[in-house]
N, C-alpha and C positions, 0 to 999 in steps of 0.2 A: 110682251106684245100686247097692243090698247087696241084696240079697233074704236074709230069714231064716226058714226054712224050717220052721226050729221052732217061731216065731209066729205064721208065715203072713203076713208082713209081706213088704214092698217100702218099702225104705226111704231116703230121696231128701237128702243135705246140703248145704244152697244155702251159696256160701263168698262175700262179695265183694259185688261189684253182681249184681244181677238183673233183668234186661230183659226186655224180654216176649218180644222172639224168643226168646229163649233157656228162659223159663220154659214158652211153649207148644211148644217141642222139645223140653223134660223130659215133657212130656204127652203129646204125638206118640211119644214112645219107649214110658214107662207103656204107654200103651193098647194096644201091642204086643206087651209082655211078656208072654208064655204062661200066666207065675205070676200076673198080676193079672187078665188077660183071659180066662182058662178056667180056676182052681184057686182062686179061692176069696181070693186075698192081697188085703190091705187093702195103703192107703198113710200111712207115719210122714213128714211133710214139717217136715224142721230149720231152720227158719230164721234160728236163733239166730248174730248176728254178721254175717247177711248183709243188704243196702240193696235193697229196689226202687228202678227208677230211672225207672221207667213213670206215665208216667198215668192218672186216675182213668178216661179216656172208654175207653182200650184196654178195660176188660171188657166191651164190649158183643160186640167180637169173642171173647172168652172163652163168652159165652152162647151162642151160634151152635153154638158147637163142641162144647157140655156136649148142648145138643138133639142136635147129630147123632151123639154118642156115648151116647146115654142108654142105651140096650140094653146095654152093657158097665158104666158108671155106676150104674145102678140098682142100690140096697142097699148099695153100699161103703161105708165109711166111709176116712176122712181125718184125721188128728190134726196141726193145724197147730202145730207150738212156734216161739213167736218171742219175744225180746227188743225187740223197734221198734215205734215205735207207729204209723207209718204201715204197716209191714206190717199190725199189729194189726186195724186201721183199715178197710184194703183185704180180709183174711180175712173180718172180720166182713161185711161186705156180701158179699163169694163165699159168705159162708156161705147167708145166705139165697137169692142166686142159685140156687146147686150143688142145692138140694135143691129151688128151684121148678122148673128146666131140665130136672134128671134125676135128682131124687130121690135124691142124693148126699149123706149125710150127712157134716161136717164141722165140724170142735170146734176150736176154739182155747187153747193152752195154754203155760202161760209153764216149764213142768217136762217135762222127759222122763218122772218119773215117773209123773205126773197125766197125758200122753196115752198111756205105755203100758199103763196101768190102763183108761181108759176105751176104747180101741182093741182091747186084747184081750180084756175082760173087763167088756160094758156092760149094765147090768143096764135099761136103758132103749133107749125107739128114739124117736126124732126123728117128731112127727106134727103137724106145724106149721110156719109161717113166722114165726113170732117166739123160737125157740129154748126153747121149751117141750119140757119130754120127759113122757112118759106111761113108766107101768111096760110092759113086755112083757104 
C-alpha cells in the first residue's frame, strides 16, 4: 500500500493470486489508514497481472461489511484497473453492490491513465444502480 499525497490517493498493487482473506485484509487495513479514513484519499486498486481465486458466493460477506463500513465508504470513489476478465466480471457486480451498500462509488478500467483521469478529476458523480453518471 503507497499513499500519494499529492493526489490524495491510496494506492493498493494486487501481485499473484488473490483470496478473499487476503483481499478483505487489504480492506481491514484501508479502512484504517488515517489518509483514507479521516483526509479525504480515494483508492487506485491495480489489479493488472493479478488472479482471484475466490468465489462468486464470498461477496455476500463483502456486502456485510461495506454496510458496516458505510459511514467511512460513503462518497469515496475507487478506480479498479484490471487486465482479467473474471476480475472484470467480479468488479463489475461490486460495483453495483459498493454503491447500493455504502454508496461507494467505483469504476472499472483497463488503463492506469483512464482511472487516474477519472479518480482525480470526475466531472460526473454516480446517481444510480446501473452505472449511469449524471453531470455534477
Amino acid at each position: 500500500m503507497d499513499l500519494d499525497d499529492e493526489r490524495k490517493l491510496v494506492i493498493i498493487k494486487h501481485i499473484g493470486d488473490v483470496t478473499f482473506a487476503s483481499l478483505a485484509h487489504g480492506w481491514l487495513t484501508l479502512l484504517h489508514t488515517k489518509a483514507f479514513k479521516d483526509k479525504g484519499y480515494n483508492l487506485l486498486s491495480d489489479y493488472r497481472g493479478a488472479k482471484f481465486t475466490f468465489k462468486l458466493n464470498e461477496l455476500i460477506v463483502a456486502r456485510k461489511f461495506m454496510k458496516d463500513f458505510k459511514t467511512v465508504l460513503k462518497g469515496k470513489k475507487v478506480a479498479v484497473i484490471t487486465d482479467e476478465p473474471y476480475i472484470t466480471a467480479i468488479s463489475t457486480l461490486f460495483e453495483i453492490y459498493a454503491y447500493e451498500d455504502a454508496e461507494l462509488i467505483l469504476k472499472i478500467f483497463a488503463t492506469e491513465k483512464a482511472a487516474l483521469k477519472w479518480v482525480m478529476d470526475c466531472h460526473y458523480r454516480c446517481n444510480c444502480k446501473q452505472n449511469a453518471c449524471v453531470l455534477r
